[in-house]
C-alpha positions in Angstrom: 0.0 0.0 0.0 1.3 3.6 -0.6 -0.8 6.3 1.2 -0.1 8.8 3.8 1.0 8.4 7.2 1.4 11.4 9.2 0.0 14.8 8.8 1.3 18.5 10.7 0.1 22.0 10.8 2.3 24.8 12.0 -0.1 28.0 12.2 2.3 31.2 14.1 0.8 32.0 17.4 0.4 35.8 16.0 -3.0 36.4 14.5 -3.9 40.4 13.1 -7.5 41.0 12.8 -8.8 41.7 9.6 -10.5 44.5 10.8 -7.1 46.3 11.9 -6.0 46.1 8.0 -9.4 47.7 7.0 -9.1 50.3 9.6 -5.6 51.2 8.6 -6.8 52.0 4.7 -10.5 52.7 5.3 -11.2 49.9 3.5 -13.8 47.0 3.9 -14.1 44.7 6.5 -13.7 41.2 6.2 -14.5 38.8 9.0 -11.7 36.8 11.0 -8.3 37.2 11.5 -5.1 36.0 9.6 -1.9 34.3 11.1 1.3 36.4 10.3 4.7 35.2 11.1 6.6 36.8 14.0 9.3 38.6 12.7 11.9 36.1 12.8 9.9 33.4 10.8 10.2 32.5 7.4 9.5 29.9 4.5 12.3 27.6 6.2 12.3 28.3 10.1 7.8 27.4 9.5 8.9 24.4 7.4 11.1 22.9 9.7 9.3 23.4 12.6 6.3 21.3 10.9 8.8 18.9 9.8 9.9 18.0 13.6 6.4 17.7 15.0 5.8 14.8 13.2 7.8 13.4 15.8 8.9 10.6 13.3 13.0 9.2 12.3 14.7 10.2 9.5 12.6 9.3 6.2 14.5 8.3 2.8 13.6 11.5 1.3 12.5 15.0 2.1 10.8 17.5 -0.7 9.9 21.0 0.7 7.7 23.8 -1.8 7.1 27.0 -0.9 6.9 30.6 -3.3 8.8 32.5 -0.7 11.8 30.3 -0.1 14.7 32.5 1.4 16.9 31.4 -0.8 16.8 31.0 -4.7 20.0 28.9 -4.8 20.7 27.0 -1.8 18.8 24.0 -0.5 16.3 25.2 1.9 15.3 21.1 2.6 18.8 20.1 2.9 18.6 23.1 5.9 16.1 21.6 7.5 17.0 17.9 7.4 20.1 19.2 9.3 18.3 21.1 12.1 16.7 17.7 12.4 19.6 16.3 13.1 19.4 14.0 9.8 22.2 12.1 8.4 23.7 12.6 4.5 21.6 9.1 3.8 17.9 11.7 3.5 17.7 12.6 -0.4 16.2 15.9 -0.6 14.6 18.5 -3.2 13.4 21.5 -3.5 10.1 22.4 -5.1 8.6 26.0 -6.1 7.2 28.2 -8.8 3.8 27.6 -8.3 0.7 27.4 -5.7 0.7 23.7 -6.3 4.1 22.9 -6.2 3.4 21.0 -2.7 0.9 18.7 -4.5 3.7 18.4 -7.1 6.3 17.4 -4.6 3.6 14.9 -3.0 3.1 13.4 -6.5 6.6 13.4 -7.2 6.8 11.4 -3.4 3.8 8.6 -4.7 5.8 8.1 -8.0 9.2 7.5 -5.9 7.1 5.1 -3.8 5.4 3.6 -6.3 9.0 2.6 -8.0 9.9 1.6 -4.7 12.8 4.1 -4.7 11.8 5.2 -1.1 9.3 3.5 1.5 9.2 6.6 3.3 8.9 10.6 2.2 8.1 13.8 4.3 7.0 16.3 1.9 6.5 20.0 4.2 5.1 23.5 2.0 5.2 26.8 3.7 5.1 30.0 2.4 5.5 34.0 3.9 3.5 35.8 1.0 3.6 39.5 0.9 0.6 41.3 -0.4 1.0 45.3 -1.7 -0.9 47.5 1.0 -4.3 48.1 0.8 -5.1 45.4 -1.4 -7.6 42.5 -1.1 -4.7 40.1 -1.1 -3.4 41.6 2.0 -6.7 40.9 3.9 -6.4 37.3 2.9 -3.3 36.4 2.8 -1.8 34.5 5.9 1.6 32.4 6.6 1.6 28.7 7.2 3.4 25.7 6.9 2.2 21.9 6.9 4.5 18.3 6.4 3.0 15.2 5.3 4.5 12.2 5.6 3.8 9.3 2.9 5.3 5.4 3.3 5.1 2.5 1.1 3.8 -0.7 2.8 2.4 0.5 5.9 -1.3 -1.1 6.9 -2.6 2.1 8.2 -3.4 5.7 7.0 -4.8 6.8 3.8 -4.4 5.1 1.1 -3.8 6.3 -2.8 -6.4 5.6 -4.9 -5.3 7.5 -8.1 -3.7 11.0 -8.6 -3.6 13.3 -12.1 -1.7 16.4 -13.1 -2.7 18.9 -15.8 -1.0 22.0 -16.6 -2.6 25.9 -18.1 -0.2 28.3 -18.3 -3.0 31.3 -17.1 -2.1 34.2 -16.0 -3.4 35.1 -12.7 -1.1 35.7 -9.7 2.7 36.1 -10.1 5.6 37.4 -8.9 8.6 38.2 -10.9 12.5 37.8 -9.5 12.6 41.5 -8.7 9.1 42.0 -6.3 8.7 41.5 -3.2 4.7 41.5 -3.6 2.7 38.9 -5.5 0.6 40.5 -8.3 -2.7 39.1 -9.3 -5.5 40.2 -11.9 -8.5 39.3 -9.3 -11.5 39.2 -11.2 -14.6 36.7 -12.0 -12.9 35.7 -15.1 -9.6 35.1 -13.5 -11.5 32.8 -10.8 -13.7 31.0 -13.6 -11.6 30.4 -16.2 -8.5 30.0 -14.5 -9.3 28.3 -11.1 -12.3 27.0 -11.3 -12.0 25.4 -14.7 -8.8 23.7 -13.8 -10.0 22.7 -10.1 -12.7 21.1 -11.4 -11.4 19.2 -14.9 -8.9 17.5 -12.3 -11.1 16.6 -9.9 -13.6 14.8 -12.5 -10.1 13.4 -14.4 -9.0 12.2 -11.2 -13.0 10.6 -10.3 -12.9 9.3 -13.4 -9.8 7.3 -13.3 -10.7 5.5 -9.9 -13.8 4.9 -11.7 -16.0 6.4 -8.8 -18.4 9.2 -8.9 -18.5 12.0 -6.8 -21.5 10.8 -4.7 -18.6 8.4 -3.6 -16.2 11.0 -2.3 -16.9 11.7 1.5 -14.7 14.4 1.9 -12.6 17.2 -0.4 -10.2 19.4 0.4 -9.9 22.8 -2.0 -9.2 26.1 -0.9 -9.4 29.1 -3.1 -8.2 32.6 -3.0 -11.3 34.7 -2.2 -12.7 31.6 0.0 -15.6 31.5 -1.8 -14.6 29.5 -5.1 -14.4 26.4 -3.7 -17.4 26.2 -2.9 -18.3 26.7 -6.4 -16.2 24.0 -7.6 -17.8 21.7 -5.3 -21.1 22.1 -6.6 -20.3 22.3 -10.0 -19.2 18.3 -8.8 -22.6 17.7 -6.8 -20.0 17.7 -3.5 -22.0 19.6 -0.7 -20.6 22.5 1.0 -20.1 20.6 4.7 -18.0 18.2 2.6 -15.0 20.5 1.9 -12.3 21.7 4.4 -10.5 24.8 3.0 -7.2 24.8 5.2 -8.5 27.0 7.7 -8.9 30.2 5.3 -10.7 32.1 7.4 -8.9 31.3 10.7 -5.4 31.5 9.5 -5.5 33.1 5.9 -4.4 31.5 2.6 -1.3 30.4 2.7 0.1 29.6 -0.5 1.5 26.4 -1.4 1.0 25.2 2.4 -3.1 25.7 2.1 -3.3 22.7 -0.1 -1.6 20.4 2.3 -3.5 22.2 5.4 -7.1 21.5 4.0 -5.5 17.6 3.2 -4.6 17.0 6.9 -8.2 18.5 8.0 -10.1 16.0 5.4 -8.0 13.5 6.6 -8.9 14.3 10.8 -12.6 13.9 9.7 -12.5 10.9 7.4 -13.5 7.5 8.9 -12.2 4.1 7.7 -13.3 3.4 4.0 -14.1 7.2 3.4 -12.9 8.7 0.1 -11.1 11.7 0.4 -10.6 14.0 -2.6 -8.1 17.1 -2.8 -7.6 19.7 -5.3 -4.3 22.0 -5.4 -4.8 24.8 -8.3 -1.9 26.7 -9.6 -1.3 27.1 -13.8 -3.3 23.9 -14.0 -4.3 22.0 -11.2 -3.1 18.4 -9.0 -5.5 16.1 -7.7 -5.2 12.7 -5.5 -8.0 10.9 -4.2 -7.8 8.6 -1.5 -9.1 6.2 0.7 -9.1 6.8 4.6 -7.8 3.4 6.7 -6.7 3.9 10.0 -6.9 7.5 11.7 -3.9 9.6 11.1 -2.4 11.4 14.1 -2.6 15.1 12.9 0.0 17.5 15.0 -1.8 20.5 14.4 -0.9 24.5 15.7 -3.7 26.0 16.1 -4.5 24.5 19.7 -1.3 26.6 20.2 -2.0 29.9 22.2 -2.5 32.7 19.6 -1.1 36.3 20.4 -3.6 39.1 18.8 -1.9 42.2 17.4 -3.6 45.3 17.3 -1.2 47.4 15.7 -1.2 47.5 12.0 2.5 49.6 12.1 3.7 47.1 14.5 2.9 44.4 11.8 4.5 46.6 9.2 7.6 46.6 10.7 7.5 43.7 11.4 7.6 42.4 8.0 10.2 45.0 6.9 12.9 43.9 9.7 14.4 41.2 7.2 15.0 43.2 4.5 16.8 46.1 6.0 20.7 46.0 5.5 23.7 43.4 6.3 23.7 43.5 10.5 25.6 40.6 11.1 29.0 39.0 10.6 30.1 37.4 8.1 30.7 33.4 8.4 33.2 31.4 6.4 31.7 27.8 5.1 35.2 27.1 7.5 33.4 28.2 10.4 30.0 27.4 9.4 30.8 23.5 9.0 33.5 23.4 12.2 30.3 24.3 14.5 26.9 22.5 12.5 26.5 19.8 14.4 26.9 22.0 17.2 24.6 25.0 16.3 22.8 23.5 13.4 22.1 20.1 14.7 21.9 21.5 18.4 24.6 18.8 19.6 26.5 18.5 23.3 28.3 16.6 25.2 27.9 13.5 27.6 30.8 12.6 30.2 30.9 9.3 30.7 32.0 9.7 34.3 29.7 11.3 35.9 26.5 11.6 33.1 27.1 15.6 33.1 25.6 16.5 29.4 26.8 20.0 28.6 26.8 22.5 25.4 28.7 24.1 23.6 30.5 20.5 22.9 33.6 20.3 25.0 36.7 18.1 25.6 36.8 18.9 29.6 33.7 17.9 32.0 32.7 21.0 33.8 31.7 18.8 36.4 34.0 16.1 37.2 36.7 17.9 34.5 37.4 14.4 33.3 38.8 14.9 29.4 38.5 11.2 28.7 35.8 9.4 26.8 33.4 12.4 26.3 30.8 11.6 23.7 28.5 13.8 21.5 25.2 13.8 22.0 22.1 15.1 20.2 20.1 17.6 23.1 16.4 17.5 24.0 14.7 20.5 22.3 12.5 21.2 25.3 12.9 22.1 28.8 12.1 24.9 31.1 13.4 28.2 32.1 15.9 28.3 35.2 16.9 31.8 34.5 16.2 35.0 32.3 16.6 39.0 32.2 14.7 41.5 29.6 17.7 43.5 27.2 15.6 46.9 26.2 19.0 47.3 23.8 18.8 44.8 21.8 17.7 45.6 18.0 14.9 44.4 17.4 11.5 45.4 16.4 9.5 44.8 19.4 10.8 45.8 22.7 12.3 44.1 25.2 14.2 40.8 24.5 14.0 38.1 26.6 16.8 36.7 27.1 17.0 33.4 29.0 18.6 30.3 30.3 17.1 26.8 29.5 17.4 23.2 31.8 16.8 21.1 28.6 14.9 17.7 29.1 17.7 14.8 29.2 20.5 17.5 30.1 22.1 20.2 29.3 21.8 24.3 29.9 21.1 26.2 26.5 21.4 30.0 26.8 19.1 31.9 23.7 16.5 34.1 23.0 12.6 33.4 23.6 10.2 34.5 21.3 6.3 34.0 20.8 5.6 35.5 24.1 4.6 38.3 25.7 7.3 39.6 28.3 5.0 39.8 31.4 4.6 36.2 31.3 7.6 35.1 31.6 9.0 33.2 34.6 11.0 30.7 36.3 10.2 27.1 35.3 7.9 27.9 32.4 8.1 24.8 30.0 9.4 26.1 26.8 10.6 24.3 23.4 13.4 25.6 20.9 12.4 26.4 17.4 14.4 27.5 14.6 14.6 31.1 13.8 16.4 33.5 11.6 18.4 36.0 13.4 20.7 38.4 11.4 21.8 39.5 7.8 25.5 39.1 7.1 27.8 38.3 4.7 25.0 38.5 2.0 24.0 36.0 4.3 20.4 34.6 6.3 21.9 33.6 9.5 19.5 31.2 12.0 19.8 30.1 15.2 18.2 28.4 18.0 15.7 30.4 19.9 13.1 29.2 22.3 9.6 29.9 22.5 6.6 28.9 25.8 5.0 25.2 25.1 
């Protein structure tokens, strides 16, 4: 059997009221709030962090999309199959271009399957879309990131059923190498003749291949970009309206090629053994797999998370400006850089063999026992809880102050960082926090990350 196995949502904790936006502009209201990154989250820090909470070992490959990867030539998977601690022995790829390019990394995952190439794939989509101000994209948009995991041979989870691809090069939303906004010609015809048409030829393609009908399908999972369109397509299938999950459209926002995935892992919480779930991604054509639900699939998903409301439309602003002012940082050689990954990449100590001390940064003398003989490295727990901190006011950042603490991991070890995803009133000693990947400076023509931690 190939089918998937594991689902995870990463939503930020940050949510900005639609209504802010429109009060900003004097524009219209629109219900609900979207999720916004906090200003050291991107593409890669969202993807990773959805990655990890599937809680799972290394798979044999990992394929990440996104529209908004930081980096146009560098390996933004092989990043985060290092912060999770991954050996050279995961394949990865990197998948972009287009809305769908997470359904066309999934695809690309069944075919590798199917060929028995792999038996097990993690595919993970997240994007950080920036809309211009004032526009109806900006209401809408949100930032999101969800991993799925697909295996070959296992007896439970959802299995495929069939899967078809069609391309139409249509012009609707783009962004060229040189914006930093997406552009989009919103209009009926756009939606009609460019998502709708395409969302629903696949979807009847796809139907028609099983050799079911759409009576047969139980659940679907298509989001569109006004949140309305979907809804169209489903009827134009004879699917009714309580039958589709969107990926949390109104709650979080649409979130580009992570929407897709997000409205697969909420069919997939609500399907019941021998239920037939359909999803749709759209993008210059349109992907579609249909499957069949087995046993439930645990679903890690964010939103449970506590959110953190902001009220200030500036403070959001400048929020998503703080990464692209100019070069802060150091420089880093690839020297450097390599010398210390398994350290500060792979968030490595170590062990003394004497007296069980566990210690970081890695070290050749105990700080206990100051034995310097049979030390081993050791991979750290990411969570733990706060023993110490103290609140910089001087620190450059965006949002003031910086909390600054000191961490008791779980299994060992004292990790000094930054927290973030909190507010600084409620902090305090032995709050239970986890570390999360986040992007920290500019240098060197550089995106420099690091670990920081943030409340569980």
């Amino acid at each position: 059997m190939i089918g998937v196995t594991g689902c995870s949502i990463y939503i930020p904790r940050y949510r900005l009221p639609r209504e802010v936006i429109a009060q900003a502009w004097d524009g219209r209201v629109l219900p609900g709030a979207k999720a916004v990154s906090n200003f050291d989250e991107d593409s890669l820090t969202m993807g990773q962090s959805a990655v990890w909470r599937l809680g799972s070992g290394a798979p044999d490959r990992l394929y990440f999309a996104s529209t908004t990867s930081p980096y146009w030539q560098r390996s933004t998977a092989s990043q985060i199959a290092a912060a999770c601690d991954w050996g050279p022995e995961t394949a990865t790829a990197d998948f972009g271009g287009s809305l769908r390019s997470g359904f066309s990394a999934l695809l690309a995952g069944f075919d590798a399957l199917a060929s028995e190439a792999a038996s097990e794939i993690i595919v993970v989509a997240a994007d950080r879309r920036d809309a211009p101000p004032e526009s109806f994209e900006e209401l809408v948009f949100g930032d999101a990131a969800a991993a799925v995991r697909i295996s070959r041979g296992a007896a439970a989870g959802a299995e495929l059923v069939a899967s078809v691809s069609r391309s139409d090069d249509f012009l609707d939303e783009w962004r060229r190498d040189a914006d930093i906004f997406v552009h989009s010609y919103t209009s009926k015809y756009s939606l009609t003749r460019g998502y709708e048409a395409n969302a629903v030829a696949a979807a009847r393609a796809v139907l028609a291949k099983a050799g079911v009908h759409a009576s047969d399908v139980a659940l679907m999972a298509l989001s569109s970009s006004d949140g309305r369109s979907h809804l169209a397509c489903a009827k134009a299938l004879g699917i009714a309206a309580e039958r589709v999950r969107d990926g949390a459209a109104l709650e979080a926002g649409v979130a580009g090629t992570a929407t897709p995935l997000i409205a697969l892992a909420q069919a997939l919480m609500a399907a019941k053994a021998g239920d037939l779930v359909l999803a749709i991604a759209y993008g210059e054509g349109a992907d579609a797999i249909l499957l069949r639900a087995g046993a439930p699939i645990a679903v890690v998903d964010t939103q449970a998370d506590k959110t953190i409301v902001e009220k200030s439309y500036a403070r959001y602003r400048k929020s998503r400006e703080y990464m692209r002012h100019e070069e802060r940082g150091p420089e880093i050689s690839n020297v450097l850089w390599k010398k210390e990954e398994r350290q500060n990449v792979r968030l490595h100590g170590t062990k003394c063999p004497q007296c069980g001390t566990v210690q970081f940064p890695i070290t050749r003398v105990c700080q206990a026992c100051r034995n310097s003989e049979g030390l081993r490295e050791v991979a750290l727990g990411r969570t733990g809880r706060v023993f110490t901190f103290t609140k910089d006011f001087l620190y450059d950042a965006p949002v003031q102050p910086t909390v600054m603490v000191v961490i008791d991991l779980d299994g060992g070890g004292r990790f000094m960082c930054q927290m973030t995803d909190v507010d600084e009133r409620e902090v305090r000693i032995g709050m239970p926090v986890e570390l999360v990947l986040r992007r920290m400076r500019e240098g060197g023509h550089n995106h420099h990350y690091y670990w920081k931690c943030r409340p569980v």
